[in-house]
C-alpha positions in Angstrom: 112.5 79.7 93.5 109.4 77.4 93.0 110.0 75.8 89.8 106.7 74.1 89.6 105.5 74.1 85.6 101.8 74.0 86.2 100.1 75.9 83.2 97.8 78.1 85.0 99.9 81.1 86.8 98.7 81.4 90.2 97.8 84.6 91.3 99.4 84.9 94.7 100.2 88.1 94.1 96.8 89.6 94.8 96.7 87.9 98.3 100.1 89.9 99.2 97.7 93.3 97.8 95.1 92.0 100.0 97.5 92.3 102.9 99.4 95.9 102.4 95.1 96.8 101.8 94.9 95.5 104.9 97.8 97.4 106.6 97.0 100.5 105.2 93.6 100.3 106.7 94.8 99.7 110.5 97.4 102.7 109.4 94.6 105.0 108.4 92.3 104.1 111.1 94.7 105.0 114.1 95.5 108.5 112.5 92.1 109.0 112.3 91.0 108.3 115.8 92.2 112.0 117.2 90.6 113.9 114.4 87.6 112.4 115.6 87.4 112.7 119.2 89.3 116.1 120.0 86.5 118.1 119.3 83.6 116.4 121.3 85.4 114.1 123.8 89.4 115.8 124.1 89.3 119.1 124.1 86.7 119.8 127.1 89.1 117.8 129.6 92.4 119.6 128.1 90.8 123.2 126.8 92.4 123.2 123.5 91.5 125.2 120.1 92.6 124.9 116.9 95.8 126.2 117.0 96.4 122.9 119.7 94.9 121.0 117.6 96.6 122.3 114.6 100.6 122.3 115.9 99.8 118.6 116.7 98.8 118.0 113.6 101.3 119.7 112.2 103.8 117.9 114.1 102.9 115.0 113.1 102.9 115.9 109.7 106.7 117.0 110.2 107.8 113.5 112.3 106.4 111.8 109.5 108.1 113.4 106.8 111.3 113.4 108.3 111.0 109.5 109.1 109.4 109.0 105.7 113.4 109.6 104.5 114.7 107.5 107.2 112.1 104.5 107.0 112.8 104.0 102.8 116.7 103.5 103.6 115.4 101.4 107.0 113.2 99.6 104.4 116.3 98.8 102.1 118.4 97.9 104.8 116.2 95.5 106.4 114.3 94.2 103.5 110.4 94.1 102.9 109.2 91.7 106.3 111.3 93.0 109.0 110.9 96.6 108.1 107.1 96.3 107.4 107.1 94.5 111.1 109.1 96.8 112.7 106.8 100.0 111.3 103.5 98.4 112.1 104.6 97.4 115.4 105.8 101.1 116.5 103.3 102.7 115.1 100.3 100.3 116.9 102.2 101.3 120.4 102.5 105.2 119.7 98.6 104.9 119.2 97.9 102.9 122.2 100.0 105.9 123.8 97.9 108.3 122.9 95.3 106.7 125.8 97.7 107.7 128.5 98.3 111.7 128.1 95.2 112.0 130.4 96.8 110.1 133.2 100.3 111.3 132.7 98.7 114.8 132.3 97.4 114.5 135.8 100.2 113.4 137.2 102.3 115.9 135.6 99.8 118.5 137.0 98.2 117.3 140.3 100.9 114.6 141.3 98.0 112.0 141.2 99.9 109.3 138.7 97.9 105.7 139.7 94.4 107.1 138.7 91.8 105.4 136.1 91.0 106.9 133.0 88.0 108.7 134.5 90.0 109.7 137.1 92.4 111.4 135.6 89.5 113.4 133.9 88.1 114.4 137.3 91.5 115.5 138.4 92.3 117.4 135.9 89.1 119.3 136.2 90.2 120.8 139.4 93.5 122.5 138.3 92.9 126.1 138.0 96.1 126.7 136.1 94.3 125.8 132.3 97.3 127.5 130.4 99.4 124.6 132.0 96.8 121.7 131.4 97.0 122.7 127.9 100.8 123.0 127.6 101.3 120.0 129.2 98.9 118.0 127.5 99.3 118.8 123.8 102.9 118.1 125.0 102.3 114.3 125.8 100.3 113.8 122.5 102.8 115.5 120.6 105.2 112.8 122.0 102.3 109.9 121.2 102.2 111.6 117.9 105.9 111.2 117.4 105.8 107.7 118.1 103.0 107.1 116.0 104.8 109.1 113.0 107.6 107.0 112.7 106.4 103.7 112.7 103.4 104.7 110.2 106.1 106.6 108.3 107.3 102.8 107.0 104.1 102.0 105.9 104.9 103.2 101.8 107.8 102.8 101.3 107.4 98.6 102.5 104.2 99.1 100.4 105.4 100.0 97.3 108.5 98.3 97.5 106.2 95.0 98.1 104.6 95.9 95.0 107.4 96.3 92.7 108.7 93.0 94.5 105.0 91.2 93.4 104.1 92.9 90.1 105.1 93.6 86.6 105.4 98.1 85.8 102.1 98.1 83.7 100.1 96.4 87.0 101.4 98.3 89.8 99.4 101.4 89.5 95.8 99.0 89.5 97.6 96.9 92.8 98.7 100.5 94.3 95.2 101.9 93.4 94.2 98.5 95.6 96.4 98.6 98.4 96.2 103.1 98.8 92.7 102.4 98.7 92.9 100.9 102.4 93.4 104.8 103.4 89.6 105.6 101.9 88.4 102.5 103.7 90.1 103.3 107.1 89.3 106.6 107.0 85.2 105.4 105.9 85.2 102.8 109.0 86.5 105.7 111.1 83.9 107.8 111.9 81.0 104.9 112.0 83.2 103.3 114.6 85.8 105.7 116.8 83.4 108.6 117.7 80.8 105.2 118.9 83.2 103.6 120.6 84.5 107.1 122.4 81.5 107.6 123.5 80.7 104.6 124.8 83.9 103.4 126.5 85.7 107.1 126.8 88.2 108.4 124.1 91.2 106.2 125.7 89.8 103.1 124.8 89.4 104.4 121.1 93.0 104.5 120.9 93.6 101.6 122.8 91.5 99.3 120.7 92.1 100.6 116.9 95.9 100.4 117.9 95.4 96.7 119.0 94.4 95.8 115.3 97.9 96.4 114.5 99.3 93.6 116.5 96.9 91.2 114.4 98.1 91.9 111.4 101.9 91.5 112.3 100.9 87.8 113.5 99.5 87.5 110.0 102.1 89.1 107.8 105.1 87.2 110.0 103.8 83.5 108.0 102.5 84.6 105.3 105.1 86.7 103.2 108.1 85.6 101.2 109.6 86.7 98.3 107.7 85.8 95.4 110.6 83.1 94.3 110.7 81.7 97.2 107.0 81.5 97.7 105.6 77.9 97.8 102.2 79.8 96.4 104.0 81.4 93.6 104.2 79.0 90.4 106.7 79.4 87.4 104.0 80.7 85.8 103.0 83.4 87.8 107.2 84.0 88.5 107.4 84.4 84.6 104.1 87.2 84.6 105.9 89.3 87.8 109.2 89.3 86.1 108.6 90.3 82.5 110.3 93.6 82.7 113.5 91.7 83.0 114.9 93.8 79.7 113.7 97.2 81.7 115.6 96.3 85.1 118.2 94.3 86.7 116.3 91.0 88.9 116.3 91.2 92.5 118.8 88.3 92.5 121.5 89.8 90.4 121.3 93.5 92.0 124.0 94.4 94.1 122.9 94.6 97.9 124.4 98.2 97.8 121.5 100.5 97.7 121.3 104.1 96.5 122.3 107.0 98.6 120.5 110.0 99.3 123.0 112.0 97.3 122.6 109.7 93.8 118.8 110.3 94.1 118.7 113.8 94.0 120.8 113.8 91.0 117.7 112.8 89.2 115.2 115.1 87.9 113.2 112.6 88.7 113.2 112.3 92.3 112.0 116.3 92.2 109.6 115.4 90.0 108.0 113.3 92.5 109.0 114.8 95.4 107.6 118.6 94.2 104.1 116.2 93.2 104.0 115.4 96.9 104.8 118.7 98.5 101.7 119.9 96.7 98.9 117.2 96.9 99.9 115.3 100.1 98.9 117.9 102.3 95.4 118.0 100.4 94.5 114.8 101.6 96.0 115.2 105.3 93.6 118.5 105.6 90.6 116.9 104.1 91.6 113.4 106.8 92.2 115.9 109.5 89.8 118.9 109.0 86.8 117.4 107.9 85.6 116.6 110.8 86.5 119.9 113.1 84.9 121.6 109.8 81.7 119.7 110.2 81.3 120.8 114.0 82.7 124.3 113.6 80.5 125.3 110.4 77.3 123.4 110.7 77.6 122.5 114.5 77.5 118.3 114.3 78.9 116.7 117.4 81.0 113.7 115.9 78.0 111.1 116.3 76.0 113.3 114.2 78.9 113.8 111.5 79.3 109.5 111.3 76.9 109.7 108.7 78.1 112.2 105.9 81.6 111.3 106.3 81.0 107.6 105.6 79.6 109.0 102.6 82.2 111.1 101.9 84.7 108.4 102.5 82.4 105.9 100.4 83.0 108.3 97.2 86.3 108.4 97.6 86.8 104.8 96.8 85.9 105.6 93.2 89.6 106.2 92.9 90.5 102.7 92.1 89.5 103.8 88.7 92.8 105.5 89.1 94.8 102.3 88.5 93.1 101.3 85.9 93.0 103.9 83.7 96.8 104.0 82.9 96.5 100.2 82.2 94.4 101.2 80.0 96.5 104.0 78.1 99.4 101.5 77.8 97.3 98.5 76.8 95.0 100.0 74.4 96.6 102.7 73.1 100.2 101.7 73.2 101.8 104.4 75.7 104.6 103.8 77.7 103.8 103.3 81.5 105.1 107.0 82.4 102.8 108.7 79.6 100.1 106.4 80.6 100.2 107.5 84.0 100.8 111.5 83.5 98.2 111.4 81.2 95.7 109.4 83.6 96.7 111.9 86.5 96.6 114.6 84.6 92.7 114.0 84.1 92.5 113.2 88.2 93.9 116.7 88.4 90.9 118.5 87.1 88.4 117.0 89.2 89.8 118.5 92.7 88.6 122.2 91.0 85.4 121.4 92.4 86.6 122.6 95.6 86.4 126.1 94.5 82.5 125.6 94.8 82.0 123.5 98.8 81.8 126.8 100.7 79.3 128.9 98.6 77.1 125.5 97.7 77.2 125.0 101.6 75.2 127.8 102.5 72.1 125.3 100.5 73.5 122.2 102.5 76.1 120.5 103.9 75.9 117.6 101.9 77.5 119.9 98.4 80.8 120.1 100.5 80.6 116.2 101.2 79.9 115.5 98.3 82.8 117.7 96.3 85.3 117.0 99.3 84.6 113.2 98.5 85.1 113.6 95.0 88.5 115.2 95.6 89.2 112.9 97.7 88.5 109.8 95.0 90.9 112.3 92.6 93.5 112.2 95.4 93.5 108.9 95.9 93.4 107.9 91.9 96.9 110.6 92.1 98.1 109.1 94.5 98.3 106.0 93.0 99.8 107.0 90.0 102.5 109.0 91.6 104.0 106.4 93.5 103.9 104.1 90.6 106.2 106.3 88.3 109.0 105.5 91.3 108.5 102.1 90.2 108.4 102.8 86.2 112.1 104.6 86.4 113.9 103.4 89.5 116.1 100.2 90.0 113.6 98.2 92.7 116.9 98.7 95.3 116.2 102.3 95.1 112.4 102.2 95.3 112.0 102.8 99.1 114.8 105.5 99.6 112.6 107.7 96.9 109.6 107.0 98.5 110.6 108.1 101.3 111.7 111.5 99.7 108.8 112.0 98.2 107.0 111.1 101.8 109.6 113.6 103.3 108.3 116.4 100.9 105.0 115.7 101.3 104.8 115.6 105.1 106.5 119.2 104.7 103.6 120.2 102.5 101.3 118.3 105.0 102.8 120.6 108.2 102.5 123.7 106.6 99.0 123.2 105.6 98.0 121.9 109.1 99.9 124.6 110.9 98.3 127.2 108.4 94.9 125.7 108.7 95.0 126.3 112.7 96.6 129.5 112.5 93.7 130.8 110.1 90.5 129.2 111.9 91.2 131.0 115.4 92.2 134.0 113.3 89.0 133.8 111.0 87.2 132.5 114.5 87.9 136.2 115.9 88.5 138.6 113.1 86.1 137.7 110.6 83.2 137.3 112.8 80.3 139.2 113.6 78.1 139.9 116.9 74.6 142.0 115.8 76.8 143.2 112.9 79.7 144.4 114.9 83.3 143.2 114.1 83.9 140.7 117.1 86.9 142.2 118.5 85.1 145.6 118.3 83.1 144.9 120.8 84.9 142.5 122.9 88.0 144.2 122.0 90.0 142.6 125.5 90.1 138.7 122.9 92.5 140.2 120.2 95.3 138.7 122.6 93.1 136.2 124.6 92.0 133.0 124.1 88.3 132.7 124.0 86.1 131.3 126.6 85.1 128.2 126.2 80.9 128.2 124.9 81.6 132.1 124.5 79.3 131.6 121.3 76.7 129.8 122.7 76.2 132.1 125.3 76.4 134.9 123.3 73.4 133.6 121.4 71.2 132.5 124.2 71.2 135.7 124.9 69.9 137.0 121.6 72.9 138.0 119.8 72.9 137.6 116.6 76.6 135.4 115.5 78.1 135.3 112.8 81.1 133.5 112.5 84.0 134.4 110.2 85.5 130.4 110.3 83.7 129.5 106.9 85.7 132.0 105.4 89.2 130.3 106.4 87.9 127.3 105.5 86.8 128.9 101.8 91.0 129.8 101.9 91.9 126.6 102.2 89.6 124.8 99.8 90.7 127.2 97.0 94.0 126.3 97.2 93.0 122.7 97.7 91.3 122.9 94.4 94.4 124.2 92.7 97.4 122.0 94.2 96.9 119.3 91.6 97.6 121.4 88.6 100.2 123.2 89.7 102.0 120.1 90.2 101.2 118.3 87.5 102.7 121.1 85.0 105.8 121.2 87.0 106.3 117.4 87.0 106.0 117.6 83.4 108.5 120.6 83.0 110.9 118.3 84.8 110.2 114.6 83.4 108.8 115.5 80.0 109.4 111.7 78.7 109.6 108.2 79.9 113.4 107.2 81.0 114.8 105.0 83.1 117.4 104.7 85.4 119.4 101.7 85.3 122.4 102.7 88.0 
């Protein structure tokens, strides 16, 4: 412990924010680089539609939450710096992966394995067999997406347990709020940076070179982190300021090194308090990371260089939500609440504001910018929820059980995250065919031989050129989703309350 007794506390602390920001960023960024080059750049060579696009999604969402559980005990057992090196580090190569299902795809299907990145493409190209391109490709990512699951599942959990490590209760919503909102600013550099670079250098080097960042920031973390009493940075001062909950909790030097089993934390109301929270809002977020750009393309017809622009600004609002670790600061400063009240009340607020929803498809038919706009804004409420909601693990959990119920409630959100993205797929090809309209005639009325069939590629475009008038039925899936989007938030705020109506904490 550094026992130096200068009188100013430093403030180390924030430096160790400015680094889980930092990791959260690269995190973001890498999950964001195939929502934004499937559409213009991946699904030409590999013939996919949104089903694909949605079970790999969905997948993903699933690896993630069933890591999620794995990755808090991995977390505990390994302590804060190995476990955060180990995640980063498996989850930068599963992105760099992601470059390689073109070539492996050819070799799988033409036997040509020692071919470039363009080669691959031309390769592939000449198999007649699609069905198989697609199995076999969505296959390989699937795998890449597996990889990248797991290591980015550790990501939280060494996150928040960083921050209970660092922080005093009433200050770790405002350094979550800080460090969550490296999601809104990885997902804001995305799209003014992956679809550019894709472009420019081919989709494979997207993934090669946003996964690289991760590797920088191990070499960072590995000399820069200790635990705050063993810091040379961190002061008495500053020491006394992260510990002054010692009457609420037992010091990280006195706990036992046993941690909590998965059984003890689901005798606790409030572990399904959190975890029922992230089964319903998690999966918000993931659809609004994930969809946003397909809905862009499939609704209003941008290609992913002419999206850059609107979701940087969509992404820009959403950074607003650092408001949402402030607020309950606020609450228990000002007006004397206890940090659990504080934060319900704070969230309950944030849970109004994703309602807004209700209105992006019918104010979309004016512009596309009232769907940025209200997606952004429920977006900044997400993130501001967000915030709060892993903080109350923080408020009423010993700190050696704070990563094993993050990782529940990560587990329970990533479920809520795969049925939403599975759905989500499911419902756009269905709305794609059933709910459209050729010169006023049902789709599949008159083309009645693609109720079983996939459709061919440009079968819009062509059907226009030739002076049909098109209508498609997607916007209407997309309405589905937004309405219950809009909803989520409420819904799980009353049944978090039902379940944790006042502040207690557990002291096991």
């Amino acid at each position: 412990m550094n026992q130096s007794t200068a009188s100013k506390p430093t403030t180390f602390r924030w430096t160790i924010v400015g680094l889980l920001f930092l990791a959260t960023t690269v995190n973001y960024l890498d999950r964001q680089v195939l929502s934004l080059t499937w559409k213009d750049f991946i699904q030409p060579e590999f013939h996919w539609d949104n089903n694909d696009y949605g079970n790999i999604t969905a997948l993903f969402s699933i690896f993630y939450a069933a890591s999620m559980i794995f990755a808090g005990k991995f977390v505990d057992f390994m302590d804060t710096k190995k476990g955060f090196l180990w995640a980063i580090g498996v989850w930068s190569i599963g992105a760099v992966l992601h470059a390689f299902c073109g070539i492996a795809t050819s070799g799988i299907v033409t036997g040509e394995w020692f071919v470039s990145f363009e080669g691959a493409k031309e390769n592939i190209a000449t198999v007649k067999d699609v069905s198989r391109v697609i199995n076999v490709s969505v296959t390989l990512f699937i795998f890449a997406r597996l990889i990248l699951a797991i290591g980015e599942a550790g990501n939280f959990p060494a996150a928040i347990k960083t921050t209970a490590e660092y922080f005093p209760k009433k200050d770790r919503a405002l350094a979550t709020s800080i460090f969550n909102a490296g999601a809104t600013v990885g997902a804001l550099a995305a799209p003014i940076s992956i679809p550019f670079i894709a472009k420019a250098l081919g989709w494979e080097m997207a993934f090669i070179i946003i996964g690289a960042l991760g590797f920088l920031w191990m070499g960072i973390w590995v000399f820069y982190y200790k635990k705050p009493h063993e810091h040379s940075k961190v002061n008495q001062g500053e020491l006394d300021y992260i510990n002054q909950d010692i009457n609420d909790s037992i010091q990280e030097s006195d706990e036992p090194k046993t941690t909590f089993t998965l059984a003890q934390c689901f005798k606790y109301r409030q572990t399904w308090a959190f975890a029922f929270g992230k089964f319903m809002t998690d999966g918000v977020w993931w659809f609004y990371l994930f969809w946003t750009p397909a809905y862009l393309s499939s609704v209003y017809g941008m290609d992913s260089t002419q999206s850059a622009f609107p979701l940087f600004v969509l992404y820009m609002i959403t950074l607003v939500s650092i408001v949402g670790g402030w607020l309950p600061t606020f609450f228990v400063e000002k007006k004397g609440m206890n940090p659990y009240s504080g934060r319900m009340k704070a969230m309950l607020i944030f849970a109004f504001f994703p309602l807004l929803a209700l209105l992006a498809q019918s104010t979309g038919k004016i512009s596309y910018w009232f769907p940025v706009l209200i997606i952004g804004i429920a977006g900044a409420a997400h993130q501001a929820w967000s915030a709060n909601i892993f903080s109350t693990v923080g408020d009423m959990f010993p700190k050696k059980a704070i990563a094993t119920i993050t990782g529940i409630g990560g587990l329970a959100g990533g479920i809520g995250s795969t049925i939403i993205n599975k759905s989500s797929g499911l419902l756009f090809d269905y709305s794609h065919k059933a709910w459209t309209t050729v010169d006023g005639v049902p789709l599949l009325e008159k083309f009645p031989q693609y109720t079983e069939q996939r459709l061919p590629e440009g079968f819009f475009e062509q059907l226009q050129k030739s002076g049909a008038v098109v209508s498609d039925g997607i916007d209407k899936g997309y309405m589905i989703i937004f309405s219950f989007c809009a909803v989520a938030y409420l819904i799980a705020w009353f049944v978090m309350k039902s379940l944790v109506p006042t502040y207690k904490i557990i002291k096991e």
